[in-house]
PANU-60889 format. One line per 5 residues: number of its first residue (from 1); their letters; for each residue x, y, z of C-alpha. Coordinates in pm, whole numbers. Each point is the difference from the previous one (the first is absolute). Example, Ala and Ser with C-alpha at 12.3 -4.5 7.8 and 13.67 -1.06 7.14 Angstrom:
// residues 2
1 = AS = 1230:-450:780 | 137:344:-66
// end
This chain:
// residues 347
1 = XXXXX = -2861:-1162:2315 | -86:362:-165 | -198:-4:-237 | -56:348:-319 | -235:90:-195
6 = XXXXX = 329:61:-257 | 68:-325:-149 | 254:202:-251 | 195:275:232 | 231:13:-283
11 = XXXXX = -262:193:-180 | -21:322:235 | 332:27:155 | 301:-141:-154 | 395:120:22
16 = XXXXX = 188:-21:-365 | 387:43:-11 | 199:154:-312 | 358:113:-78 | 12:348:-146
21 = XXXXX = 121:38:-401 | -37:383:-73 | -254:-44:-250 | -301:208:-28 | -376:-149:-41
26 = XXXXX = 170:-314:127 | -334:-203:161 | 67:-204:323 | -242:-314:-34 | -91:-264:275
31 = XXXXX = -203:138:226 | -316:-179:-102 | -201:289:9 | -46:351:-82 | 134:190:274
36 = XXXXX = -142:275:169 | 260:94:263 | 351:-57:-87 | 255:33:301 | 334:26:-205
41 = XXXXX = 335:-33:169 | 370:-63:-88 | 160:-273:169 | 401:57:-63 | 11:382:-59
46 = XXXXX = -121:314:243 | -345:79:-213 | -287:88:145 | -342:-144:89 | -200:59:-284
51 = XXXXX = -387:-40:59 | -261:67:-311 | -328:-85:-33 | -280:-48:-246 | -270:325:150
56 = XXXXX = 322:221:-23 | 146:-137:-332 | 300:-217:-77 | 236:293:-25 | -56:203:336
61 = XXXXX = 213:-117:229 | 28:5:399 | 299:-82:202 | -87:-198:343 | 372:89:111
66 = XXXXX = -51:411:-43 | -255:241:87 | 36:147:-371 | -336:73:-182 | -87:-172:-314
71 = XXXXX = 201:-20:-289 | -115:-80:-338 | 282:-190:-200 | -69:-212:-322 | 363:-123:3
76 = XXXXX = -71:-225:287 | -363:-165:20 | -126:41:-357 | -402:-211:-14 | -127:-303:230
81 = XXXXX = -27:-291:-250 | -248:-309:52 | 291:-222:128 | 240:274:109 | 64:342:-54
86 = XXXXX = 261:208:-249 | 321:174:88 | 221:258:-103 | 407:83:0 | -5:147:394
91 = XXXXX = 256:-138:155 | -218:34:293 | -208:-303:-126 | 219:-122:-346 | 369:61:67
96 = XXXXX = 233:-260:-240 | 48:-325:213 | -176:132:329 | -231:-243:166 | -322:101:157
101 = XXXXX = -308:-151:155 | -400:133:-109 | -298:-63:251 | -274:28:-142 | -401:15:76
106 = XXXXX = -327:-36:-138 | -265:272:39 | -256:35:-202 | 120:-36:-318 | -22:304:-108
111 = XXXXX = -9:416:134 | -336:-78:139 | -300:281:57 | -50:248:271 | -149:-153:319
116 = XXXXX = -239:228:177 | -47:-155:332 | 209:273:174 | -11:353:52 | 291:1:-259
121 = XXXXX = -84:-140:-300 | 289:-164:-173 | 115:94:-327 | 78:-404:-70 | -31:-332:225
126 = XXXXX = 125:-302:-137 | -97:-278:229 | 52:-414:-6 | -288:-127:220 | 184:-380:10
131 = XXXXX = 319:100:96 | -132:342:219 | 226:249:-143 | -67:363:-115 | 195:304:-146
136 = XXXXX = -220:293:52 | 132:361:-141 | -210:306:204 | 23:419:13 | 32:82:364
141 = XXXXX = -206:287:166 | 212:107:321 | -320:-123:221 | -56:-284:155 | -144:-255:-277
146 = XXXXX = -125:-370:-127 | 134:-161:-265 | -124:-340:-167 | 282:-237:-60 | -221:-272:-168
151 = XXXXX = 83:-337:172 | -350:-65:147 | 191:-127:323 | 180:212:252 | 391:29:-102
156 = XXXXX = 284:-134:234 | 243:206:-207 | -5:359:-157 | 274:213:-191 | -96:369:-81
161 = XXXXX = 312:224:-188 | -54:356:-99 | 69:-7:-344 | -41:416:-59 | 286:77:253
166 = XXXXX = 324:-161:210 | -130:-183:262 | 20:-301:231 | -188:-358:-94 | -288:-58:279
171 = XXXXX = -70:-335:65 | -271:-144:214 | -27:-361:149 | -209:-153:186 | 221:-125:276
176 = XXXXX = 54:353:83 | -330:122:-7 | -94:343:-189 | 156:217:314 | 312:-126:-121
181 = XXXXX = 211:19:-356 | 328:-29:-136 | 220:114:-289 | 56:-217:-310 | 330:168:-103
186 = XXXXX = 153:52:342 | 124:-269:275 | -214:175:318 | -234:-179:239 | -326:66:-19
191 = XXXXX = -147:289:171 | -426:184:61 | -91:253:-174 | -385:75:-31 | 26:212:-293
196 = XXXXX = 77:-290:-287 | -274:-324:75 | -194:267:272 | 89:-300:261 | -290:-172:-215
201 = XXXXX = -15:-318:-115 | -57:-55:-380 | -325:-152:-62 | -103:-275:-269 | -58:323:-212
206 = XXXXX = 160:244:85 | 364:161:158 | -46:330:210 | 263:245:-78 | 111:300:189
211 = XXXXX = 144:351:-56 | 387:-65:28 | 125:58:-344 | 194:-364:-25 | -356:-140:-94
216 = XXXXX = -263:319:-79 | 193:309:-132 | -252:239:-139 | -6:-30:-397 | 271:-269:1
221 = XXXXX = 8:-369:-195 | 19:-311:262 | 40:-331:-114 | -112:-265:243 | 73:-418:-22
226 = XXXXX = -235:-181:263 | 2:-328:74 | -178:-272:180 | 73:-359:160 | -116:-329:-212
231 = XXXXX = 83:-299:113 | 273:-205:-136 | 46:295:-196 | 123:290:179 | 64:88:404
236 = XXXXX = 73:312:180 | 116:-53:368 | 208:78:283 | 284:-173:208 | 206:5:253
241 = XXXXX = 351:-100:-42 | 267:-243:203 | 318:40:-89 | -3:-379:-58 | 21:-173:-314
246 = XXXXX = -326:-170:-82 | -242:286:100 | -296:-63:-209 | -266:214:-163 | -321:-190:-95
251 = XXXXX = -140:108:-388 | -179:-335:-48 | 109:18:-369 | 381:-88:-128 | 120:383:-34
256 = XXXXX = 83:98:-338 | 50:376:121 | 105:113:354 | 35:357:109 | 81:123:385
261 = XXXXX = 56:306:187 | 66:57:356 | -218:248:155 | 90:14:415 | 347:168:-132
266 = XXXXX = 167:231:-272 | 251:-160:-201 | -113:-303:-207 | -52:-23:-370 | -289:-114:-173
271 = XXXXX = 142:-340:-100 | -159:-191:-264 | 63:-347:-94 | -166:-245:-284 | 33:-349:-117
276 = XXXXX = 93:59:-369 | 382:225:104 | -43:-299:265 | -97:-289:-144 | 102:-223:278
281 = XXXXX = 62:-29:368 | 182:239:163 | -151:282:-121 | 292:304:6 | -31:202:-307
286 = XXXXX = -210:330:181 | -50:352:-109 | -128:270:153 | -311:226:-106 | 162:350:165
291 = XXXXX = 324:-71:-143 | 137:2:-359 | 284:-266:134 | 129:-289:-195 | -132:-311:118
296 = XXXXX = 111:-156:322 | 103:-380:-18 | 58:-67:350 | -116:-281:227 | 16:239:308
301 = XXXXX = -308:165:-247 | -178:-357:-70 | -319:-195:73 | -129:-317:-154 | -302:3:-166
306 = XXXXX = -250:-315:141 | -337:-135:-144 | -198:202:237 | 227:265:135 | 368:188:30
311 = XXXXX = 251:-163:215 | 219:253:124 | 430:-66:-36 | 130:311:124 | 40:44:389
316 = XXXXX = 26:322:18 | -130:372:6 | 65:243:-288 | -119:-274:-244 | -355:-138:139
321 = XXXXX = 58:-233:269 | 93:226:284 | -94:-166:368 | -308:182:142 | -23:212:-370
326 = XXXXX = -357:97:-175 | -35:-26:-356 | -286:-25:-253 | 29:-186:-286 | -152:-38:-388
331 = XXXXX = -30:-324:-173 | -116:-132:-331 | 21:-358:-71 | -183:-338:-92 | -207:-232:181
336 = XXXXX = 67:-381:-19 | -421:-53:-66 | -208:171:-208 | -375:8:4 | -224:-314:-30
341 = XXXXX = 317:-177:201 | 172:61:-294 | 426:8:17 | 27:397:-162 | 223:32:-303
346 = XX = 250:300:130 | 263:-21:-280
// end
């Protein structure tokens, strides 16, 4: 049985749902917690993937589905409150009698200081030691560089955006190694390139950047989320798919959040799934991180969520379950036993 060192999960990631009204200064309450990182999305409408943060400030926002540089907008994300955060009339995030679905994550609390252990020093790092997640903001320098992302424990899971200019989402994980990457707002496989991680592995310090301008323009703004594996809280993997119903992926935690993409081929989305659009078995309702699509509700697109893993329903590829498929995965979730044997109090 897994055992965490997170007896209350609900208190650094939780998802909130809310139907939009128009209003302005309207505050969204229920998260249990003062978010950090808010992952906004519309469920029944084509808006976009909004993404704001604490380091940046509630109103600069970041799109995972488009290469578009930031945009700051206080008609959408207006403050983070201590059990939720504040909203404006953009029908992007508000629309009259839309539904949408907020992730949302604990850093630190707050924007954080600088962190100096690089050869970049950060303008902010906001980091959450128990639950290993860090939003860094850095300059880049066009040379190959260190920057400190905080966690005290090497990251299984990095996102770096250019926030200065258009350009793609890098993301690093660790079942593909820092010679490989792939694209948060596209549907590619992965692919090497030497010039984002330096086909170096990040370190319980630090992540070695390179020249390519994705991660370390000269004189630009990055913004950089890294996280780490701890167990019964979060897992960051790899599998192989069957074609079969009943594939399944081991988190040893009961999921709350579950996010795939295939990376031996082009084509397939960044699917997400979570257990509050889904409260029970099968799990169908899915949206994608590179798309600004409606939400699918489709048991060809479904999974069940288990005490210690993801049971997989579809049987085919294109959705996550394609036979002799790679794909890496992102989970967030609860464990059954806290610490001192202890059953942990998830909701």
């Amino acid at each position: 049985m897994a055992y965490t060192t997170i007896n209350k999960s609900n208190l650094h990631f939780n998802t909130v749902l809310y139907t939009g009204n128009g209003s302005n200064s309207r505050g969204i309450t229920g998260v249990d917690f003062q978010p950090d990182f808010v992952w906004n999305k519309g469920r029944d409408d084509s808006w976009q993937n909004i993404l704001t943060d604490i380091v940046r400030g509630a109103t600069k926002n970041l799109y995972s589905d488009s290469t578009n540089a930031e945009v700051t907008d206080s008609t959408r994300l207006q403050s983070f409150n201590s059990d939720g955060f504040t909203i404006g009339t953009n029908n992007q995030i508000n629309n009259n009698s839309d539904t949408y679905v907020a992730w949302n994550w604990k850093a630190g609390g707050g924007q954080g200081s600088s962190n100096t252990d690089g050869s970049i020093n950060t303008t902010y790092t906001s980091v959450n030691t128990t639950a290993r997640f860090s939003i860094s903001q850095y300059t880049g320098t066009g040379s190959v560089a260190t920057v400190g992302h905080g966690l005290g424990v090497k990251p299984d899971f990095v996102i770096i955006k250019e926030l200065s200019n258009a350009n793609s989402w890098f993301v690093y994980h660790k079942s593909l190694g820092a010679t490989h990457y792939l694209y948060l707002n596209d549907n590619d496989a992965s692919a090497a390139n030497s010039n984002f991680f330096q086909n170096t592995e990040p370190t319980s310090a630090l992540c070695t950047i390179g020249t390519d301008n994705v991660v370390n323009r000269s004189s630009s703004s990055y913004i950089m989320y890294a996280f780490a594996e701890v167990q019964g809280f979060s897992k960051f993997g790899s599998y192989t798919g069957n074609g079969s119903e009943g594939a399944f992926i081991y988190t040893g935690f009961a999921p709350s959040f579950f996010m795939i993409k295939r990376t031996d081929s082009s084509g397939d989305k960044w699917r997400m799934w979570d257990n509050v659009r889904s409260p029970f078995n099968v799990v169908d309702d899915s949206l994608a991180a590179n798309e600004n699509s409606v939400e699918y509700d489709d048991v060809s697109v479904s999974l069940d969520f288990l005490s210690n893993g993801v049971k997989m329903k579809m049987t085919g590829g294109g959705a996550g379950n394609g036979n002799n498929e790679t794909y890496v995965f992102m989970a967030f979730g609860q464990s059954i036993v806290g610490t001192n044997n202890l059953p942990s109090n998830a909701k």
